[in-house]
C-alpha positions as CSV (number, residue, x, y, z in Angstrom):
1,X,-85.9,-64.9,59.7
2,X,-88.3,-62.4,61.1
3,X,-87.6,-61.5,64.3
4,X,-89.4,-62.4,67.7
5,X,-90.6,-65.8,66.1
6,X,-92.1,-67.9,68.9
7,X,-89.8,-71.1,67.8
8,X,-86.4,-69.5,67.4
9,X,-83.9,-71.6,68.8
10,X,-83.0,-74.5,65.7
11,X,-80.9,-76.8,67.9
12,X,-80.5,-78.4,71.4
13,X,-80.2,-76.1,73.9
14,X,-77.3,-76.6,76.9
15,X,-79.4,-78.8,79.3
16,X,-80.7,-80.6,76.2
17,X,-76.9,-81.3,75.0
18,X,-75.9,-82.1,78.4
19,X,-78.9,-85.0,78.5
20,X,-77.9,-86.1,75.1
21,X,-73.8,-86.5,75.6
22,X,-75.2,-88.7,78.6
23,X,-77.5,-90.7,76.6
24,X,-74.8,-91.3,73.8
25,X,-72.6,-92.7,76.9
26,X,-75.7,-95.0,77.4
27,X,-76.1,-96.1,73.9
28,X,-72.4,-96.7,73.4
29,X,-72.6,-98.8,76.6
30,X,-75.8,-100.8,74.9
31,X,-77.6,-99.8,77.8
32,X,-81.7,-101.0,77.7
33,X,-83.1,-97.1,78.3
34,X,-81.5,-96.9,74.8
35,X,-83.0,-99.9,73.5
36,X,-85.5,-99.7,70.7
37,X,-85.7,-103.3,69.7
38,X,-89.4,-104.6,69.1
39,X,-89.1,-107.6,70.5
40,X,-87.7,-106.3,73.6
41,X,-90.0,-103.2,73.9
42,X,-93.0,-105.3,73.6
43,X,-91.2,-107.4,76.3
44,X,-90.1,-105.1,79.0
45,X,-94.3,-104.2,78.8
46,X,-95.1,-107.5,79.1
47,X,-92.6,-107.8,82.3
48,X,-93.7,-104.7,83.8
49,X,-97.8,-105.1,83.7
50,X,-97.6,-109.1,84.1
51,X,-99.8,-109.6,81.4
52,X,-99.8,-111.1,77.9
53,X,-102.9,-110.4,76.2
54,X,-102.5,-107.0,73.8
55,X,-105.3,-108.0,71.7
56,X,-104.9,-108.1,67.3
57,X,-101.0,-108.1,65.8
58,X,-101.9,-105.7,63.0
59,X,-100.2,-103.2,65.6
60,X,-97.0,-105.4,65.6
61,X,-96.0,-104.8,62.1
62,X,-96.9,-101.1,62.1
63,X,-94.1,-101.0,65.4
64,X,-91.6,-103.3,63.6
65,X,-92.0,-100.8,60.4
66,X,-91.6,-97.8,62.5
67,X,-88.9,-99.0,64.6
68,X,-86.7,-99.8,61.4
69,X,-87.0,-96.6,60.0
70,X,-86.4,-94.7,63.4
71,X,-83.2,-96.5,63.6
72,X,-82.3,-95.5,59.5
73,X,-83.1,-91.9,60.7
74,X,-80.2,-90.5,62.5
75,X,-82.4,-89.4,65.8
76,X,-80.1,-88.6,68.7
77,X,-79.3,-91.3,71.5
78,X,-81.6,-88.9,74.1
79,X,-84.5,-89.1,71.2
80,X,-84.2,-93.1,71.7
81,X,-84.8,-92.9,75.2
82,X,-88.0,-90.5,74.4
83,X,-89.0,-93.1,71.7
84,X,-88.6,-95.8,74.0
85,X,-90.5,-94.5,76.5
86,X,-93.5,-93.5,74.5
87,X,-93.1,-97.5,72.6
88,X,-93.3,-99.0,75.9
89,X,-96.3,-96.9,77.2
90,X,-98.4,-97.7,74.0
91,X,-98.0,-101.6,74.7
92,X,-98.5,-101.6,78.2
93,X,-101.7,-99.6,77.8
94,X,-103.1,-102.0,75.5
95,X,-101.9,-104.8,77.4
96,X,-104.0,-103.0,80.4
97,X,-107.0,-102.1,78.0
98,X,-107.3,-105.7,77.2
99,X,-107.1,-106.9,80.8
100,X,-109.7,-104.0,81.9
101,X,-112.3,-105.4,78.8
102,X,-111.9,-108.8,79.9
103,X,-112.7,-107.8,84.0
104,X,-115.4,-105.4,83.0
105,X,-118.0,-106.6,81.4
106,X,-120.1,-103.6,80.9
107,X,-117.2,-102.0,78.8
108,X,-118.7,-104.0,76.0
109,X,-122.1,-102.4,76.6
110,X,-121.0,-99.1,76.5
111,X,-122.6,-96.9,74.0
112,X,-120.5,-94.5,71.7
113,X,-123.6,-92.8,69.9
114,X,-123.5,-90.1,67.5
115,X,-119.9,-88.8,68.4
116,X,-118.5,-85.3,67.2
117,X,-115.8,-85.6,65.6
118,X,-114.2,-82.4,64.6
119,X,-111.7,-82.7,61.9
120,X,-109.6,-79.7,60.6
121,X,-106.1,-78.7,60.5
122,X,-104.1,-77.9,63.1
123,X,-104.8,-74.2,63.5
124,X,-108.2,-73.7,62.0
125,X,-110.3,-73.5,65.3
126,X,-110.2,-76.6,66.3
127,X,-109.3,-76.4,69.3
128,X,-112.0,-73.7,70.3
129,X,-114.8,-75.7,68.8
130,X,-114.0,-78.6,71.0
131,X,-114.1,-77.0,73.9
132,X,-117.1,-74.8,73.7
133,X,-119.0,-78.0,71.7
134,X,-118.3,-79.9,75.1
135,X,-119.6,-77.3,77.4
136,X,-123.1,-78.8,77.0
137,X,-124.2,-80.8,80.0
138,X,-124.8,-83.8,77.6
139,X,-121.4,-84.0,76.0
140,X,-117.6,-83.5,77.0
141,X,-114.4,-84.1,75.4
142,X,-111.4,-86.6,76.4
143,X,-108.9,-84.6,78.9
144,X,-105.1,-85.2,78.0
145,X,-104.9,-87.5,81.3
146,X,-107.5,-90.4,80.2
147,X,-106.2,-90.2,76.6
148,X,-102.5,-90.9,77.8
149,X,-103.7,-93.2,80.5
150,X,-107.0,-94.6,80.3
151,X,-107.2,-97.8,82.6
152,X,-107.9,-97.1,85.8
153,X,-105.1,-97.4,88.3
154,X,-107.3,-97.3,92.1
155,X,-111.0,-98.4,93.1
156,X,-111.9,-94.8,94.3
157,X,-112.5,-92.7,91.7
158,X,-111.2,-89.8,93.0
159,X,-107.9,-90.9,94.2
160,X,-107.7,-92.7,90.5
161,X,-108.1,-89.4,88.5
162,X,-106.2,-88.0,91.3
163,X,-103.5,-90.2,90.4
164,X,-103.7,-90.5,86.4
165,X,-103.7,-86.5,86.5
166,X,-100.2,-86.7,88.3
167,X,-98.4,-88.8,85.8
168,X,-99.7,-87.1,83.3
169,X,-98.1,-83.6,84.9
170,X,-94.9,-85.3,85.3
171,X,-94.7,-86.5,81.5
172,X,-95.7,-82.8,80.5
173,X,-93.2,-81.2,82.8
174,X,-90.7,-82.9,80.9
175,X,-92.1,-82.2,77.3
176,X,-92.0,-78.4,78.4
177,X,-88.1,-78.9,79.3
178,X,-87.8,-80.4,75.6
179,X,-89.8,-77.9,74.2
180,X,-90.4,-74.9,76.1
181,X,-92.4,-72.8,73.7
182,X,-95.0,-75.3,73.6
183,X,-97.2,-73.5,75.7
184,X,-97.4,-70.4,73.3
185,X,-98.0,-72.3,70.4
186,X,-100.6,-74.9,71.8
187,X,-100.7,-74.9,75.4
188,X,-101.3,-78.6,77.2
189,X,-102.1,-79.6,80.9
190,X,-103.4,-82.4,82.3
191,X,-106.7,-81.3,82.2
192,X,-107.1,-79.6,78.7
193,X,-109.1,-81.9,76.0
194,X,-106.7,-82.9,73.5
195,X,-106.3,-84.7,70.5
196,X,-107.6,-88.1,69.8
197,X,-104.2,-89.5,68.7
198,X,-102.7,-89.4,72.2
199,X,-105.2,-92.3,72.5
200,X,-105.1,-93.8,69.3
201,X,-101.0,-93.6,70.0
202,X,-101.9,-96.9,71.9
203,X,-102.4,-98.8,68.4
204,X,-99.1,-97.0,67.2
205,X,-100.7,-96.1,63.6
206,X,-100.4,-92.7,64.4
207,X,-99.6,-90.5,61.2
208,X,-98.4,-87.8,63.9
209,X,-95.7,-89.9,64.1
210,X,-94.3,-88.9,60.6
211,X,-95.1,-85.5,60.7
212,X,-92.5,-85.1,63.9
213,X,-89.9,-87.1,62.6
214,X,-90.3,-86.0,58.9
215,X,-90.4,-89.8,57.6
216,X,-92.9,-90.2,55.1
217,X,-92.5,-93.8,54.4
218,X,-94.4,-94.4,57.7
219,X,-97.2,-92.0,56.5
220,X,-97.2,-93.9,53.3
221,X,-97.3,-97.2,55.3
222,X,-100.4,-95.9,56.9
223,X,-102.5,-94.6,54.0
224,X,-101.7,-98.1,52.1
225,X,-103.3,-100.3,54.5
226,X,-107.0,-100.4,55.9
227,X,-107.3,-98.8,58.9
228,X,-110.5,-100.1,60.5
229,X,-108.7,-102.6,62.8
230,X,-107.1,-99.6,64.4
231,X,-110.5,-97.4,64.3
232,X,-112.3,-100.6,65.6
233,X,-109.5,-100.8,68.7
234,X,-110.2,-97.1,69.0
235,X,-114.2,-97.5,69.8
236,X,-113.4,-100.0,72.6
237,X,-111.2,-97.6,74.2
238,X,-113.6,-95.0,74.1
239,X,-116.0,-97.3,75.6
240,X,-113.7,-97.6,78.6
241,X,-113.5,-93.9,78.7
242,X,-117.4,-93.8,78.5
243,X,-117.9,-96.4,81.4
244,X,-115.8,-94.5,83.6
245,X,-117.3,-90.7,83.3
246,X,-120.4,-91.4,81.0
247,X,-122.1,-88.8,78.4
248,X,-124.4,-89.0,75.9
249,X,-122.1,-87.5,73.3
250,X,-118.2,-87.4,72.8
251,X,-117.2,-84.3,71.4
252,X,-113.6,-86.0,69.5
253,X,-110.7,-83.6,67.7
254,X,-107.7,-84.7,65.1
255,X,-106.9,-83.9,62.2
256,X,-105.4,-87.4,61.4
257,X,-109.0,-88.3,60.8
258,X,-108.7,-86.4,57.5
259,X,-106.5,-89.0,56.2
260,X,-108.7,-92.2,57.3
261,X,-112.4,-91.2,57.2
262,X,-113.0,-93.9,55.2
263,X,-112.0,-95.7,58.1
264,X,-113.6,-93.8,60.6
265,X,-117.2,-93.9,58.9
266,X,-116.8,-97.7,58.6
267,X,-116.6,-97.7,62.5
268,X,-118.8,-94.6,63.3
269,X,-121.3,-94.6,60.8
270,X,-123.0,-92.4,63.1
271,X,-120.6,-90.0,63.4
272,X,-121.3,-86.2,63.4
273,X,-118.3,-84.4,61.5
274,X,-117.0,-81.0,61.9
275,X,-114.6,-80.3,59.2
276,X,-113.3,-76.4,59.9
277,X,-111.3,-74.7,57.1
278,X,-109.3,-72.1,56.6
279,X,-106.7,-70.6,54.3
280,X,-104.0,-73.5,53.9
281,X,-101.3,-70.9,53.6
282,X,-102.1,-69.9,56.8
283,X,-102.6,-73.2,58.3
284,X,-99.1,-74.6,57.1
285,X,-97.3,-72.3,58.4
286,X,-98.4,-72.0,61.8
287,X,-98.2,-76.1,61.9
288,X,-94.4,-76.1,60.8
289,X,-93.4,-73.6,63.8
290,X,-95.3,-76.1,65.7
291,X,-94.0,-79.4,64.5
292,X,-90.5,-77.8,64.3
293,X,-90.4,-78.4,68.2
294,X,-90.9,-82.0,67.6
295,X,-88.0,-82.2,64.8
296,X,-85.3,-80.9,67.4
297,X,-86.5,-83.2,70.1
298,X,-85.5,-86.2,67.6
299,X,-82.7,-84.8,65.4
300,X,-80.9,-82.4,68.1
301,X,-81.7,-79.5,65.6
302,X,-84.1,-79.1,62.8
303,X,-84.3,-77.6,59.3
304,X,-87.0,-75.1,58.2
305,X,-86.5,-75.5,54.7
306,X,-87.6,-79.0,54.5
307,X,-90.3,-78.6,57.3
308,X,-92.3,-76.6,54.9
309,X,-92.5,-78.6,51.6
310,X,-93.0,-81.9,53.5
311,X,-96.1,-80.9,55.6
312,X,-97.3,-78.8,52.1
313,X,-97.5,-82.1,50.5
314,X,-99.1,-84.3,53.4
315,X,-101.7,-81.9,54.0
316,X,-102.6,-81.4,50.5
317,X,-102.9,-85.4,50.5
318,X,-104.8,-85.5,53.4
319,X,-107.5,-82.9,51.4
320,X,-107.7,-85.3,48.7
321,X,-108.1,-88.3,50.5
322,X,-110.9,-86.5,52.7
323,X,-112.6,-85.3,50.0
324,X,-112.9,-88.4,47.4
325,X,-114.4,-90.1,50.6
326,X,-117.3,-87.4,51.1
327,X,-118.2,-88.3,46.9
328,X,-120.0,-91.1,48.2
329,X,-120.7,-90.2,52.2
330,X,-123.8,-88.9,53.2
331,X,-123.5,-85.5,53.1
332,X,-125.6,-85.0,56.4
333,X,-122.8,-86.6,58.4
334,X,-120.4,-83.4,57.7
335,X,-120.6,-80.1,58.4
336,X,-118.2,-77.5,56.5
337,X,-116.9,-74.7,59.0
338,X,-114.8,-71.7,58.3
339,X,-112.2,-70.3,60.6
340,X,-113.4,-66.9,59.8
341,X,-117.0,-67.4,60.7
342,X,-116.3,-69.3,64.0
343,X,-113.8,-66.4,64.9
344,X,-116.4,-63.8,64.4
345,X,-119.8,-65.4,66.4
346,X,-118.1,-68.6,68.1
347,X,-122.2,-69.1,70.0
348,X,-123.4,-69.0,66.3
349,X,-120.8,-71.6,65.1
350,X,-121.8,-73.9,67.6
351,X,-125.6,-73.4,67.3
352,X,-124.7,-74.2,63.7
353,X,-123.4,-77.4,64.3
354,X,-126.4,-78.3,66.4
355,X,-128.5,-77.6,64.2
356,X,-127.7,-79.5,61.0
357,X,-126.8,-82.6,63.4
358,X,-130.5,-81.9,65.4
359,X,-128.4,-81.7,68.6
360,X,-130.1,-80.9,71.6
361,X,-130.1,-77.3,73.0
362,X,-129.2,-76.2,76.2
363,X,-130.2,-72.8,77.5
364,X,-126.8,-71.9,79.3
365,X,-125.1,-72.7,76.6
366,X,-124.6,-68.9,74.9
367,X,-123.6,-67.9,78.6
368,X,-121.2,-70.8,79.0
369,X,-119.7,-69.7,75.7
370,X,-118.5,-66.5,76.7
371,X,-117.0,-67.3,80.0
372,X,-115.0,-70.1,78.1
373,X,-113.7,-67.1,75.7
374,X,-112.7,-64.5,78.6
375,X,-110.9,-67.6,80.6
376,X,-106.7,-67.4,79.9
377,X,-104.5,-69.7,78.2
378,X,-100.7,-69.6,77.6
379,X,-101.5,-70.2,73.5
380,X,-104.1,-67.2,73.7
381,X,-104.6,-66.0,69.8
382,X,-102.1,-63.6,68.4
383,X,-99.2,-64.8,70.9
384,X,-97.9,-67.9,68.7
385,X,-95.2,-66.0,65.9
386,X,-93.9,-67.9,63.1
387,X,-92.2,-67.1,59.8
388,X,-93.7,-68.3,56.8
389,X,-90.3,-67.8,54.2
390,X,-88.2,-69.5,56.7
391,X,-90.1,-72.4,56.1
392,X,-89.8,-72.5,52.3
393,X,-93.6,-71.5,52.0
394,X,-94.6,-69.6,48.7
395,X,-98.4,-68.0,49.7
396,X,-99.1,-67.6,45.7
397,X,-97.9,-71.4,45.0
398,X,-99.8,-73.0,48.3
399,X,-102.7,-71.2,46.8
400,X,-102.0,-72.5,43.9
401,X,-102.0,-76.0,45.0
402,X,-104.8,-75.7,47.0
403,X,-107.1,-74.0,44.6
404,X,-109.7,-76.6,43.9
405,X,-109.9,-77.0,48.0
406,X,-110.3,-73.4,48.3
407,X,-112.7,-73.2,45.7
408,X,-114.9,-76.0,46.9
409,X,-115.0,-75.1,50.5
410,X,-115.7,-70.9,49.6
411,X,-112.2,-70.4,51.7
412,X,-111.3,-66.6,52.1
413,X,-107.7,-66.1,51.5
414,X,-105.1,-63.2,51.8
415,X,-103.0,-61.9,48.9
């Protein structure tokens, strides 16, 4: 292993071993925090919100499934708690969202017109792109505190962000003490946009879910059934986004939308998508360091060597899938992007995407650009360090793999 790799330590560290022989104490005990029975999650929502109504089942079945292979998995007694926790959250917001739809009327009218969706891998720029995409007055992007809670909690609006914002720093102090070299390899506050699943994580078909925990059959649950019920739940929830801080354009990022875009045209047949590429080798390897932080939340340590071959064949998969869709799409709803030409003029990329889309210009925008760039972050390029071999990743043989995707998409690669 190379040293001064950014994800080092492979197992729980004292204060996580600490929590752990406390939670196993819990579980022995059978106490509820440990509990990860559907029926009771989805009851302990229902007792906590005083409501009934979580809208279509479909999302029932997906939590039953999930649940019964969490519990053939092995995760730690302190990873039950964090599943839990996260279970319970995802019913209770859709048991809110359905109450808020139902008492708001004008949700229904809300608009979700011509949304950006950019759609690369983890580590190809996507990340930059949305944010410099939503620096136009006309559009922004979803901040990590409406995507994690996104009913309003107070009438004022102010006091209700001001609110919303604090949970969400309280839930992401506690991910930092579980994974502390998050912020070097993709730094998250309350404020940053984020990725769409952290809202979608409210129908619980979220294919994240397998690539932390490493268990396929979910993923393979997922890309079996059609997704447009969970797409269709996912408009209305942007339309309660929209109503509370309007915008003519939502400027959307995941890479799980590679998987589905069947799904996600069906829905947005409007939709403007980015899809940024760069050399898979590259992009694999920097996603196992980062996913390897999830694998020792739920396992108490993780493996390298089976990190890498699992998210090798996912993500070739999730080409496949992406591209047999764009045989038949219009080709004017997708844009092709490489990493290397948004690194080198990041203004250009984005006048690039507004112009094939015919996006309105703004004159600031070049300006607004490069203040974004000089502003710091904690994940700032260059400071993330990962080992490729420790990983079991092969550059010739991912190349290999992924030839006709790097052939189709023109993607430079190193030797």
């Amino acid at each position: 292993m190379a040293d001064g790799v950014t994800v080092e330590v492979e197992r729980y560290r004292w204060p996580e071993r600490v929590a752990n022989a406390g939670a196993t104490v819990l579980y022995a005990l059978g106490a509820p925090v440990t509990n990860l029975d559907p029926d009771d999650l989805l009851a302990a929502a229902r007792r906590s919100t005083g409501l009934t109504d979580w809208g279509g089942d479909q999302f029932v079945n997906v939590l039953r499934e999930l649940i019964r292979l969490l519990e053939g998995a092995g995760i730690t007694p302190l990873a039950r708690i964090f599943c839990r926790g996260i279970l319970i959250k995802a019913v209770t917001n859709r048991l809110r969202l359905r109450e808020h739809v139902r008492r708001v009327e004008a949700v229904a009218a809300t608009k979700v017109e011509r949304p950006i969706f950019v759609v690369g891998f983890p580590r190809t720029g996507t990340t930059v792109l949305q944010n410099l995409l939503a620096l136009h007055p006309g559009r922004r992007a979803l901040q990590f505190w409406e995507l994690t809670a996104p009913v309003p909690e107070h009438a004022d609006p102010a006091e209700d962000a001001r609110r919303r914002i604090a949970s969400t720093d309280r839930m992401l102090r506690m991910a930092y003490v579980m994974a502390p070299e998050m912020g070097e390899v993709h730094e998250i506050r309350a404020t940053t946009p984020e990725e769409d699943w952290a809202l979608f994580a409210n129908t619980v078909a979220v294919l994240n879910y397998e690539f932390q925990s490493g268990l396929t059959a979910f993923g393979d649950l997922l890309m079996e059934q059609d997704l447009r019920w969970a797409y269709a739940e996912f408009r209305e929830m942007l339309q309660v986004l929209l109503h509370q801080r309007p915008a003519d354009q939502l400027v959307l990022k995941c890479p799980e939308h590679l998987w589905f875009l069947d799904s996600l045209l069906a829905e947005f047949p409007d939709a403007c998508v980015v899809w940024t590429h760069r050399d898979p080798f590259e992009t694999i390897a920097s996603y196992c360091s980062l996913i390897s932080m999830n694998r020792r939340v739920y396992y108490g340590q993780f493996r390298p060597a089976e990190i890498g071959p699992h998210i090798t064949d996912r993500f070739l998969v999730g080409i496949e899938r992406a591209m047999k869709v764009r045989e038949t799409a219009d080709p004017a709803r997708f844009l092709d992007l490489r990493f290397e030409d948004l690194v080198a003029d990041h203004a250009g990329a984005v006048r690039q995407v507004e112009k094939h889309f015919g996006l309105p210009r703004w004159d600031g925008m070049d300006a607004a650009v490069e203040a974004w760039l000089r502003s710091d972050r904690l994940d700032e390029r260059g400071k993330h360090r990962y080992d490729a071999e420790r990983y079991g990743l092969d550059r010739d043989a991912i190349h290999r793999r992924y030839a006709g995707y790097i052939e189709r998409f023109g993607i430079p690669i190193r030797r």
